[in-house]
SELUMTI-30836 format. One record per residue (C-alpha): z negated, y, x. Coordinates in steps of 0.02 Angstrom, whole numbers. Layout:
+--------+--------+--------+
!     pz !     py !     px !
+--------+--------+--------+
!      Z !      Y !      X !
...
+--------+--------+--------+
***
This chain:
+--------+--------+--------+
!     pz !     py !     px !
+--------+--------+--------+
!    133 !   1314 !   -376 !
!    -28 !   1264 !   -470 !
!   -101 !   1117 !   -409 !
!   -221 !   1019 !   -461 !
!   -290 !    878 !   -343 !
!   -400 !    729 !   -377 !
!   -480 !    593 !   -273 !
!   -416 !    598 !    -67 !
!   -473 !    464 !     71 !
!   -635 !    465 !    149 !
!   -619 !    629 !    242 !
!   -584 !    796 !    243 !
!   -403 !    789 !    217 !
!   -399 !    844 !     40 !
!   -512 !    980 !     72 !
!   -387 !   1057 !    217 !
!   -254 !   1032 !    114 !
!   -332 !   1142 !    -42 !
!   -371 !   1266 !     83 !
!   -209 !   1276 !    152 !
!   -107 !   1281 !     -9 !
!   -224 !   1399 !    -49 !
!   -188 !   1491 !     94 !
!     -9 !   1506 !     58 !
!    -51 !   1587 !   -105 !
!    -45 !   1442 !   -224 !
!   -171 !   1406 !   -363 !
!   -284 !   1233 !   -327 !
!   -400 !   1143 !   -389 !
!   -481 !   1014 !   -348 !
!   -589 !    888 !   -475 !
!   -713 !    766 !   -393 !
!   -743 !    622 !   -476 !
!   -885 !    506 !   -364 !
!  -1016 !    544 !   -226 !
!   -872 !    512 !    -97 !
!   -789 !    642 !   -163 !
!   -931 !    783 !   -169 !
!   -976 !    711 !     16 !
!   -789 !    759 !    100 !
!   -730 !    910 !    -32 !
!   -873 !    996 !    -76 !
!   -825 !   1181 !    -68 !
!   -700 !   1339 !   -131 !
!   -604 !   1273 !   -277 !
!   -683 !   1106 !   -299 !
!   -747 !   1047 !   -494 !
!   -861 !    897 !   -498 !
!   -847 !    806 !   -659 !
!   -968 !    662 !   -709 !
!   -917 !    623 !   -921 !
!   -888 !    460 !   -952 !
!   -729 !    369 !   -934 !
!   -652 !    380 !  -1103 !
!   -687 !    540 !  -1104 !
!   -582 !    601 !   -939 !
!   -389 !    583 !   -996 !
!   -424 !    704 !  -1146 !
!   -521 !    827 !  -1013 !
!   -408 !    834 !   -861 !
!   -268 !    861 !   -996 !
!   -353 !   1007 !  -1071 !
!   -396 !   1076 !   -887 !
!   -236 !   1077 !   -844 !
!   -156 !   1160 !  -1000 !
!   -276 !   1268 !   -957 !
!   -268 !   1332 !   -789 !
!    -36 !   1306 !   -800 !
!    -50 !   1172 !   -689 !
!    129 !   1130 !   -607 !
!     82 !   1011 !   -498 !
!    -44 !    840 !   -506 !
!    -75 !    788 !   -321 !
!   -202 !    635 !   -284 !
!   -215 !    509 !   -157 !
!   -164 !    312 !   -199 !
!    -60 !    288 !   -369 !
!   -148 !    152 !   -450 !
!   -336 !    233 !   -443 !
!   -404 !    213 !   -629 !
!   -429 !    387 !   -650 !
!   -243 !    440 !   -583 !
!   -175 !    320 !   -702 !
!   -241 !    418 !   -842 !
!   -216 !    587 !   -767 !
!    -39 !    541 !   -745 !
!    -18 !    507 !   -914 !
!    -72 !    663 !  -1000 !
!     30 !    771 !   -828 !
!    188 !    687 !   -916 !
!    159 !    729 !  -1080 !
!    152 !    898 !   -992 !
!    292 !    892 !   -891 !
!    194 !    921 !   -747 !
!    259 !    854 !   -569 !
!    145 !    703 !   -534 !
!    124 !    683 !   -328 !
!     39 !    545 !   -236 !
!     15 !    496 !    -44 !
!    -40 !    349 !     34 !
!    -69 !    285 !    215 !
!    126 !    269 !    265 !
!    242 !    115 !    248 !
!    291 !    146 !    414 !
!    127 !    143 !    551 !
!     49 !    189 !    612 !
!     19 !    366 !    597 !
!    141 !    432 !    455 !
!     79 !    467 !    287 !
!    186 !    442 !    122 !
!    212 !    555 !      9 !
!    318 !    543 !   -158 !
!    332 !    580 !   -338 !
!    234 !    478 !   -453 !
!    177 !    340 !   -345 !
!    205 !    195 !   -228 !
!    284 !     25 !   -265 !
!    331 !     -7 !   -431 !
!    315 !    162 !   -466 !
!    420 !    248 !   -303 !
!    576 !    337 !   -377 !
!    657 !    275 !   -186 !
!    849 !    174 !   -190 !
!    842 !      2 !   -210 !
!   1002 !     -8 !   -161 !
!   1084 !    -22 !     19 !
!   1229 !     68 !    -28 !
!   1166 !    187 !    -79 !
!   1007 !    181 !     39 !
!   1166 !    194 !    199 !
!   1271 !    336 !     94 !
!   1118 !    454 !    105 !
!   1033 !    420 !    283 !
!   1230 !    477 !    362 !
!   1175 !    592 !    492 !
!    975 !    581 !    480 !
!    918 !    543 !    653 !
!    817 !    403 !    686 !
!    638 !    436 !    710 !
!    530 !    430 !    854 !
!    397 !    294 !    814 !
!    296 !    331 !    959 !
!    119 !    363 !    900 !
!     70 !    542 !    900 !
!    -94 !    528 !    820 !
!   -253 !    426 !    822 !
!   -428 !    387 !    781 !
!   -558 !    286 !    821 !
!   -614 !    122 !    734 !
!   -770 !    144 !    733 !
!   -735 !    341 !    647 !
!   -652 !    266 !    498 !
!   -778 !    123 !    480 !
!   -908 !    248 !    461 !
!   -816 !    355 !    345 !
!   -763 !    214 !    238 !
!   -959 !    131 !    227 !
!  -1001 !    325 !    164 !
!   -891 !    339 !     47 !
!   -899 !    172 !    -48 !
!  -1087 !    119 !    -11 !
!  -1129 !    313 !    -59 !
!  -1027 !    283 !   -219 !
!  -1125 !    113 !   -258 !
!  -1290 !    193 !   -220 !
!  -1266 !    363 !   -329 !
!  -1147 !    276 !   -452 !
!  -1301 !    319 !   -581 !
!  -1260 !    509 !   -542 !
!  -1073 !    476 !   -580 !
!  -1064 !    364 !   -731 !
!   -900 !    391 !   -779 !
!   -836 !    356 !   -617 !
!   -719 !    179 !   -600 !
!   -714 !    109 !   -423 !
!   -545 !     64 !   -341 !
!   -615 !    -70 !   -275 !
!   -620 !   -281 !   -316 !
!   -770 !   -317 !   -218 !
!   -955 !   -233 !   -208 !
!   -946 !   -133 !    -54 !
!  -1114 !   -209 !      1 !
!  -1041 !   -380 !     12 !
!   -898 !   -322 !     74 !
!   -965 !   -239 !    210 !
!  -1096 !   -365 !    276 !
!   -960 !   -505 !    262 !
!   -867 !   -403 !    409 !
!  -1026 !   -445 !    527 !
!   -987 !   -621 !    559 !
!   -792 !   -592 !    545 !
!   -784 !   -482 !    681 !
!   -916 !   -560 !    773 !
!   -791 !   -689 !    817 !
!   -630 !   -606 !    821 !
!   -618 !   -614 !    970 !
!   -634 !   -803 !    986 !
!   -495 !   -819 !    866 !
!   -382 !   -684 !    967 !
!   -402 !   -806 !   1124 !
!   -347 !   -940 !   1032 !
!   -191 !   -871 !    932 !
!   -131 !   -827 !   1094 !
!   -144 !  -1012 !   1160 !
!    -41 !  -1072 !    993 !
!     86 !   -947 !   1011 !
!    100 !   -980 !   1189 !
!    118 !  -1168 !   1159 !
!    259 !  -1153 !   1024 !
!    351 !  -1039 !   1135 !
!    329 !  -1149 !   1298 !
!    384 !  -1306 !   1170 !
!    529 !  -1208 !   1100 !
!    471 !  -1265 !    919 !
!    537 !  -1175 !    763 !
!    423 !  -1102 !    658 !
!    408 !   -987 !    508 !
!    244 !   -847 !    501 !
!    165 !   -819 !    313 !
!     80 !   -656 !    336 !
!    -88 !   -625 !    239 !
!   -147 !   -476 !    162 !
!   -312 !   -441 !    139 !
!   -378 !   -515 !     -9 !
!   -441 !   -361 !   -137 !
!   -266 !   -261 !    -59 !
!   -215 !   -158 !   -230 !
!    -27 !   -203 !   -159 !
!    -88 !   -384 !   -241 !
!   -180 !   -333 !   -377 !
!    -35 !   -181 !   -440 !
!    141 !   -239 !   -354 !
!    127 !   -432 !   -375 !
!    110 !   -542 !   -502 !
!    -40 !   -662 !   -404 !
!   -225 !   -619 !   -451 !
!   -296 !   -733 !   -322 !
!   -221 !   -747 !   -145 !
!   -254 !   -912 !   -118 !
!   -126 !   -958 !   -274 !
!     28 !   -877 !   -177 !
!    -25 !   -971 !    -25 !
!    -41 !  -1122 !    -89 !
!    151 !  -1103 !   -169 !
!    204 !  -1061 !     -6 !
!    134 !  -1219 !     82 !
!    208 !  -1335 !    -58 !
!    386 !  -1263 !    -25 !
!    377 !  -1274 !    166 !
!    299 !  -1444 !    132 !
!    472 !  -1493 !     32 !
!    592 !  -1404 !    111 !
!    553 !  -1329 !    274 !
!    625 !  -1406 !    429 !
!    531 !  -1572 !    483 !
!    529 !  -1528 !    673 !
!    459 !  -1352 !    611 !
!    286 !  -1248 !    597 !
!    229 !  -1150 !    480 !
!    107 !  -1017 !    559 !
!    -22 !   -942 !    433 !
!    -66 !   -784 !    516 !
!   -225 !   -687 !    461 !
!   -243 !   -493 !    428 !
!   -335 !   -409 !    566 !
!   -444 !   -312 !    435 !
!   -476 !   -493 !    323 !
!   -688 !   -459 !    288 !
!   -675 !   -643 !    287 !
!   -735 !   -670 !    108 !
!   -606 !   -805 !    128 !
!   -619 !   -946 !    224 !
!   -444 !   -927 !    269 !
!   -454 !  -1093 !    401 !
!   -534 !  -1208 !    292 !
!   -413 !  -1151 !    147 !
!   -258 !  -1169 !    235 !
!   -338 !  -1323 !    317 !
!   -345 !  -1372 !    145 !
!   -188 !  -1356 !     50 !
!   -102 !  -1423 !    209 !
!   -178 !  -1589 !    193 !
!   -159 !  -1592 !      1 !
!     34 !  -1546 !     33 !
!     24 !  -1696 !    177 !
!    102 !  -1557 !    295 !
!    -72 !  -1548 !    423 !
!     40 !  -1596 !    563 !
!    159 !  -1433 !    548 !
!     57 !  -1302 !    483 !
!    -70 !  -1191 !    592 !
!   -180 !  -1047 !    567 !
!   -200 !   -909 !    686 !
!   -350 !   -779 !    677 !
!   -285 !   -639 !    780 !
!   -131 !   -621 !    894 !
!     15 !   -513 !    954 !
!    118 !   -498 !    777 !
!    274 !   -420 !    839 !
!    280 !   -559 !    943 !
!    257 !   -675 !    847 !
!    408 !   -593 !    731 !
!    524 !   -581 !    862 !
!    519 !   -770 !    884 !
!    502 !   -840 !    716 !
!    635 !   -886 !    607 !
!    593 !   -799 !    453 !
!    429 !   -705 !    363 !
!    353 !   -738 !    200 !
!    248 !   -626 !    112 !
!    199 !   -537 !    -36 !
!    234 !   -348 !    -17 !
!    161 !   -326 !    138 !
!    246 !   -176 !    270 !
!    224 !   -334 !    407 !
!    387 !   -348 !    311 !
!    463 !   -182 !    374 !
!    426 !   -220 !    537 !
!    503 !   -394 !    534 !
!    641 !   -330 !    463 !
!    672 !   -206 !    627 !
!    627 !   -348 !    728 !
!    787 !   -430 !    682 !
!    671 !   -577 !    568 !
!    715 !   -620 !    402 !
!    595 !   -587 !    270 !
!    556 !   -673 !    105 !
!    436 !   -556 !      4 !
!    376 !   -599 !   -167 !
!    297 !   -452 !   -224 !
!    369 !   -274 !   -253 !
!    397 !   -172 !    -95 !
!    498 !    -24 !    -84 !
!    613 !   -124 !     74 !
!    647 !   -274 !    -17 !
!    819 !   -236 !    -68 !
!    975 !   -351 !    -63 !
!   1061 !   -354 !    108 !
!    885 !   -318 !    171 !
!    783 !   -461 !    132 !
!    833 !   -638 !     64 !
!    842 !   -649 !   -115 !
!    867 !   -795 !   -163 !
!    735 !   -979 !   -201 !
!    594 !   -994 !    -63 !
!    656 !  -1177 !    -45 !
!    820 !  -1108 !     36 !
!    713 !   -971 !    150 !
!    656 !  -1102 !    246 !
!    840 !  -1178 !    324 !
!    963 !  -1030 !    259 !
!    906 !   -863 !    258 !
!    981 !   -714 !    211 !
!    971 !   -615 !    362 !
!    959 !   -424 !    351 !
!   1070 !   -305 !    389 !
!   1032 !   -200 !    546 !
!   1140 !    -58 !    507 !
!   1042 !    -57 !    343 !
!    884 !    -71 !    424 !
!    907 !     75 !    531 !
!    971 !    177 !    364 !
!    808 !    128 !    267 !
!    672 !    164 !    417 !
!    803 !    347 !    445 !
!    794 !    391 !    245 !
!    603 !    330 !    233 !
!    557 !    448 !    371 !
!    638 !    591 !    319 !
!    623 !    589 !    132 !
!    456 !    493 !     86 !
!    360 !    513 !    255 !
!    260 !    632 !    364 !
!    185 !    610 !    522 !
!     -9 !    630 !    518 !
!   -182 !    543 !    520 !
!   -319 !    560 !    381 !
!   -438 !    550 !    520 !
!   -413 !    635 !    693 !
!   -407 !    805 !    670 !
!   -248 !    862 !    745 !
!   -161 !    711 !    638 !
!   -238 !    812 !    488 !
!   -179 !    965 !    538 !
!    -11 !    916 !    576 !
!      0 !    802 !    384 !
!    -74 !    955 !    305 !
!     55 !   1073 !    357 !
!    208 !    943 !    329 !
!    147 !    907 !    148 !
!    133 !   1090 !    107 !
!    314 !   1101 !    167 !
!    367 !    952 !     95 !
!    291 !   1022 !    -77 !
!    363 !   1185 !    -88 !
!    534 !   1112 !    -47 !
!    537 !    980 !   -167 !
!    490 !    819 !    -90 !
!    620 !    680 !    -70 !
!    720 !    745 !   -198 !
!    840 !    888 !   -100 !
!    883 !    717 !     24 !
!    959 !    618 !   -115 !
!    815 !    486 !   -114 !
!    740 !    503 !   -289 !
!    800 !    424 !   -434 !
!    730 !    481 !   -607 !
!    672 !    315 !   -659 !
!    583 !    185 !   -534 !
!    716 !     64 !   -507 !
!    591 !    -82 !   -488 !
!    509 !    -57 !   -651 !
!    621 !   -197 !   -739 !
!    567 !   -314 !   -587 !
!    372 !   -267 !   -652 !
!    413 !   -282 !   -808 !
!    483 !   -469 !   -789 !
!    319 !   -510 !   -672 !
!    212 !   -455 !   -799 !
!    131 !   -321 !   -717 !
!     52 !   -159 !   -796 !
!    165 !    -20 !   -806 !
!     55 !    124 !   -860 !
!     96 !    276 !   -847 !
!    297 !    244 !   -875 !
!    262 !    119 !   -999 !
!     76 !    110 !  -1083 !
!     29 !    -63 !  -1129 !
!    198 !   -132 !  -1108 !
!    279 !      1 !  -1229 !
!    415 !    132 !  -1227 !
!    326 !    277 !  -1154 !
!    427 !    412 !  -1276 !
!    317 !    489 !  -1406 !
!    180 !    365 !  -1343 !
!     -1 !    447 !  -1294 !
!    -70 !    273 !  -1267 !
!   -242 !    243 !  -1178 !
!   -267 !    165 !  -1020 !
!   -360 !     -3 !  -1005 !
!   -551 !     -3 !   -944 !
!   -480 !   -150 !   -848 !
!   -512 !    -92 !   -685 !
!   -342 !   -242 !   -615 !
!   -235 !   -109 !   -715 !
!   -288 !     19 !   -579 !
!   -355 !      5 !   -392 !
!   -325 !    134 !   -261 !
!   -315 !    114 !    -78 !
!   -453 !     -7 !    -46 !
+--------+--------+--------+
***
């Protein structure tokens, strides 16, 4: 193979995994794009590039005619720069690879052609989905791997505060990001200051419903500048999909029921999640059967509730093993029929479709072997172990000698009827044959990993 890789997460990992394709005699490369980038992959193979922005689709392009690249390997699908370099790898014919921090967790790592979401070439279709996970074992989701908080925090605050400070250095470089990191980052201080008041106090609610025996449904929040909301669903703002939620349940959810609004643990509390939900409760004249909890034991929560609405979160996935139906109204590579309910929100609340567990055991079997690898970006012995299994996984051929690749995303119509961008399949809405369109400076019509 010739590879060439682009941006990886805030450590070393794409630097090990150079070296060890390298190592096993294949041509890399590696471009950096931002000071994060020169800070964890400085070394052997690596190309800094700092043009501008219009400039860099014509430039990879004519890199990689040049050097016979085979392979286009980067880290989160929907990064501005990926976008682009995806486009001119297809008018190439090059194979376009991207990983991600896994849909199962904690510690696997996906990895599949093209990209994630809208873009993952995985089944949508249960049938299908159970035909190909016959004999696949089920996988041991006992977690192998680890790191510390407090290692990725730092990691994180040097990559994207050390890309806001040197960003003069780099002007071609577009963030993945919705928020400056330096208000993003001092709006964690008094968020986590008083997580753990709002842990204490979850576990009180929870404790009470259970004790009462009341019904209730959870709504599961992502965090706010997630590029799962901004690329896979059709919402801008958060606060719009929760507020659509709370007007439904206020109509049509069960009058002795609750409807628990449950934050995520990483929210930097940009938000104020209480007072919002606080707020469209009242204004839906539901204050008396909705409730907000800041913290809390999730799969508890799951196991008891009697269904989970979300937008494309993988709190779905594991709701969906816990035996909970799930309403999501995003894309997400589990939302299938016979999986999760897909019909009107108004009839989630009082008649769910309820997934099928034989499916759900085929999906998490198929996922793990044909999409997933165990690892950490982090801890070292989770890189080592991700770095060797994505080597493997490359020279083999990815997902594709299991059965679980399809040549065209099969959610793509679903994007296309949301609205959403579908660059690099479709460029600005249009057929992508003969097409060498340009991608939007719109940085919405990108976003990695945040």
């Amino acid at each position: 193979m010739r590879v060439m890789l682009l941006q990886g997460p805030p450590s070393s990992f794409a630097r090990e995994l150079g070296a060890a394709l390298a190592a096993r005699g294949h041509h890399v490369t590696r471009v950096m794009l931002s000071f994060g980038d020169w800070l964890f992959g400085r070394g052997d193979g690596a190309v800094l590039w700092r043009g501008r922005f219009a400039e860099w689709e014509g430039w990879v392009e004519a890199r990689m005619r040049a050097e016979g690249i085979t392979h286009l390997v980067y880290y989160a699908d929907r990064q501005p720069h990926h976008v682009a370099a995806q486009r001119a790898a297809r008018r190439l014919g090059l194979r376009c690879v991207s990983y991600e921090n896994g849909y199962l967790r904690p510690d696997w790592i996906v990895l599949e052609d093209g990209g994630q979401g809208v873009f993952s070439h995985f089944p949508d279709d249960l049938t299908l989905v159970k035909r190909l996970a016959v004999g696949l074992p089920q996988p041991d989701m006992r977690r192998r791997f680890g790191h510390r908080f407090g290692h990725e925090a730092v990691a994180e605050m040097a990559c994207h505060l050390g890309n806001w400070l040197f960003a003069p250095l780099f002007p071609g470089f577009r963030a993945d990001r919705a928020v400056n990191p330096v208000l993003e980052y001092l709006s964690y201080l008094p968020r986590h200051v008083q997580a753990w008041r709002g842990a204490t106090a979850a576990e009180r609610v929870l404790a009470e419903l259970l004790g009462e025996g009341r019904r209730f449904h959870v709504l599961a929040l992502q965090m706010a500048g997630d590029y799962q909301i901004r690329a896979n669903s059709p919402w801008r703002d958060l606060r719009d999909f929760v507020a659509e939620v709370i007007a439904s349940y206020a109509q049509h959810g069960p009058a002795d029921g609750v409807l628990v609004v449950k934050r995520h643990p990483m929210d930097n509390g940009r938000i104020n999640w209480p007072r919002v939900v606080a707020r469209l409760a009242r204004q839906a004249g539901v204050s008396d059967r909705v409730v907000f909890l800041d913290g809390g034991d999730l799969s508890r929560l799951l196991r008891h509730a009697e269904g989970c609405v979300l937008v494309n979160s993988t709190v779905g996935l594991h709701a969906l093993q816990a035996g909970c139906p799930v309403l999501c109204r995003g894309i997400a590579v589990y939302d299938m029929e016979g999986l999760t309910h897909q019909g009107a929100m108004d009839v989630f609340w009082t008649a769910p479709e309820r997934p099928d567990q034989d499916g759900v055991s085929a999906l998490v079997r198929l996922m793990a072997a044909a999409i997933h690898v165990r690892g950490d970006f982090l801890a070292a012995d989770g890189r080592k172990a991700a770095v060797a299994a994505i080597v493997a996984r490359l020279e083999a051929g990815l997902a594709r000698p299991f059965g679980a690749f399809l040549p065209v995303p099969p959610r793509l119509e679903k994007a296309r009827s949301a609205g959403l961008p579908l660059d690099p399949w479709e460029p600005n809405h249009a057929p992508l044959a003969g097409s060498t369109g340009t991608n939007s400076d719109d940085p919405l019509r990108g976003g990695g990993k945040a």
